[in-house]
C-alpha positions as CSV (number, residue, x, y, z in Angstrom):
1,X,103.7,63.0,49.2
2,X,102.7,66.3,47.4
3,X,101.7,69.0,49.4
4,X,98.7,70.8,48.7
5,X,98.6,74.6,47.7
6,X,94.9,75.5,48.4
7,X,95.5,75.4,52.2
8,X,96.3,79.0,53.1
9,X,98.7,79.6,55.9
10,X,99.4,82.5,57.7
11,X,102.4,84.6,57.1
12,X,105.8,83.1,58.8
13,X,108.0,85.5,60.5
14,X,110.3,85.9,57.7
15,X,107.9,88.1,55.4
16,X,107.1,89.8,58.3
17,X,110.4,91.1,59.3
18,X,111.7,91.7,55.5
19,X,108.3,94.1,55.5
20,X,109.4,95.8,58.7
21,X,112.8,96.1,57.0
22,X,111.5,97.8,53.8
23,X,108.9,100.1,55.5
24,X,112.4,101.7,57.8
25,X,114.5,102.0,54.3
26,X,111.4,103.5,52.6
27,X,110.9,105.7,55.7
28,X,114.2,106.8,55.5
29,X,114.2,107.3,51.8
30,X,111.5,109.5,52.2
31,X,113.2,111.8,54.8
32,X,116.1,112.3,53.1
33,X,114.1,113.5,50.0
34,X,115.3,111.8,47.7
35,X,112.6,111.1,45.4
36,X,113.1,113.5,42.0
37,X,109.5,114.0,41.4
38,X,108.2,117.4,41.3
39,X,104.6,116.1,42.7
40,X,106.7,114.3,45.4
41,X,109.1,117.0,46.3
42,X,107.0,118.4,49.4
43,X,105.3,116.1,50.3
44,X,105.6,114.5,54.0
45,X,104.5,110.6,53.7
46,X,103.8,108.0,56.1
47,X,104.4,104.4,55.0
48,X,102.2,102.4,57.9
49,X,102.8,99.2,56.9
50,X,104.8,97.0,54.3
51,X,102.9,93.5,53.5
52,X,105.5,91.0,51.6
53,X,104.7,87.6,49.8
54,X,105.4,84.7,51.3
55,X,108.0,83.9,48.2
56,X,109.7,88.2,48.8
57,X,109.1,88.8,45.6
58,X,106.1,91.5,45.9
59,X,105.8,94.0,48.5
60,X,102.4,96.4,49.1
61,X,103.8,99.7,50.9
62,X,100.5,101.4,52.8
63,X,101.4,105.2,52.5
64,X,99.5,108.3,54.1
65,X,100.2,111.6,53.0
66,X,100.3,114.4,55.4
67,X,96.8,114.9,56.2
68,X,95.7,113.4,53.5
69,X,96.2,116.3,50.9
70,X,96.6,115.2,47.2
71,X,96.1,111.8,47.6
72,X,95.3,111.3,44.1
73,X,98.6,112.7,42.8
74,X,100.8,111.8,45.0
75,X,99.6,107.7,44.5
76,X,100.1,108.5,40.8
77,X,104.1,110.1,41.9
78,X,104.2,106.8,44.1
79,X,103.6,104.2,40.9
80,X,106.0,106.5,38.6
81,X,108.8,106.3,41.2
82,X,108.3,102.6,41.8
83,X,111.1,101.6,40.1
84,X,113.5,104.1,41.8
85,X,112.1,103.4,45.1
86,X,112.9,99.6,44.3
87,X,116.4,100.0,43.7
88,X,116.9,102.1,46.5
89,X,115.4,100.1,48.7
90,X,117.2,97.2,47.2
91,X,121.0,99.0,47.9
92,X,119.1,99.1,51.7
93,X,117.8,96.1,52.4
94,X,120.3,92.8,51.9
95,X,118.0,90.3,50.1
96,X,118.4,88.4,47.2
97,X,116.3,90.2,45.2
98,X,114.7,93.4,45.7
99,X,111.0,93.2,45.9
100,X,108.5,94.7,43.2
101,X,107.1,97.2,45.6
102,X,103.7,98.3,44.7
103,X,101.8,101.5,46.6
104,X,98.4,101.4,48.2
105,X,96.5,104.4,50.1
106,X,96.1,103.7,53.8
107,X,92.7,103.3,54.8
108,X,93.0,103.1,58.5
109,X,92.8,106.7,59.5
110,X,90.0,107.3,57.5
111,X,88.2,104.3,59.1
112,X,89.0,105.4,62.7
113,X,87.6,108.8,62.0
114,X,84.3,107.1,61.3
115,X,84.4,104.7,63.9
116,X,85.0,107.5,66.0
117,X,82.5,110.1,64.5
118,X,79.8,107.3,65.3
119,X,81.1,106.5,68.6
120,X,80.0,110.3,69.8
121,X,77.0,110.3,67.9
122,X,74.4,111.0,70.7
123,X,72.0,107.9,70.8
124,X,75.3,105.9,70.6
125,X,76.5,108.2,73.7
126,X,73.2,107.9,75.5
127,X,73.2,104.4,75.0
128,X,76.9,103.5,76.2
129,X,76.7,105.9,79.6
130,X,72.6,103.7,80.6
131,X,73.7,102.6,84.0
132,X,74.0,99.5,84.4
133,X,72.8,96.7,86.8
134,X,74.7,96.4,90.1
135,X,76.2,92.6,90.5
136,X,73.9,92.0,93.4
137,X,70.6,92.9,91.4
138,X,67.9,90.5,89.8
139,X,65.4,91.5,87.6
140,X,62.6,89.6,88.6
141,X,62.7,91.8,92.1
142,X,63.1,88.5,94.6
């Protein structure tokens, strides 16, 4: 019986921990400085979150610099040193084969900061503190 490849499934544990694995090793790549490129050579980063392929061939790192500064340029350092970063994290990481590792900008922080610009806009405000009807109240006053 052939199985069907449309059917998506969700990620199994193993991708899952193999992207936990690789976001430590990069994390620890990155504090040790090892990186040679000049646009990377100050540059605190935050990798948030390493998403692997089912098959651990491809890995998408989510990186943050420090307060967001030079985001541009330092995404640009980030696809230069992919190869590097690849066999490092290879010598790190016991797999197989070590993971083409491509670099995205995290979005999350930036999406917080709205949710939470709009959460203190002031009809939002006035709207969330309107009292609300004690348990024992009816609205039709019987």
């Amino acid at each position: 019986m052939a199985r069907s490849h449309s059917i998506k499934r969700p990620p199994g544990q193993r991708p899952l921990r193999v992207g936990e694995e690789i976001r430590h090793a990069l994390a620890r790549i990155f504090a040790r400085g090892e990186l040679r490129d000049p646009e990377l050579a100050d540059v605190t980063l935050t990798v948030t979150e390493v998403r692997v392929a089912p098959d651990l061939k491809r890995a998408t790192a989510f990186v943050m610099p420090l307060a967001g500064r030079n985001e541009a340029e330092v995404m640009a350092a980030l696809r230069r040193s992919a190869p590097y970063l690849r066999r490092a994290v290879g010598r790190e990481v016991e797999l197989r084969y070590a993971p083409d590792i491509v670099f995205a900008l995290d979005t999350a922080f930036a999406q917080a900061s709205r949710i939470d610009a709009a959460l203190h806009r002031p009809e939002v405000v006035r709207d969330l503190a309107a009292p609300e009807p004690s348990p024992g109240e009816d609205d039709d006053g019987a």
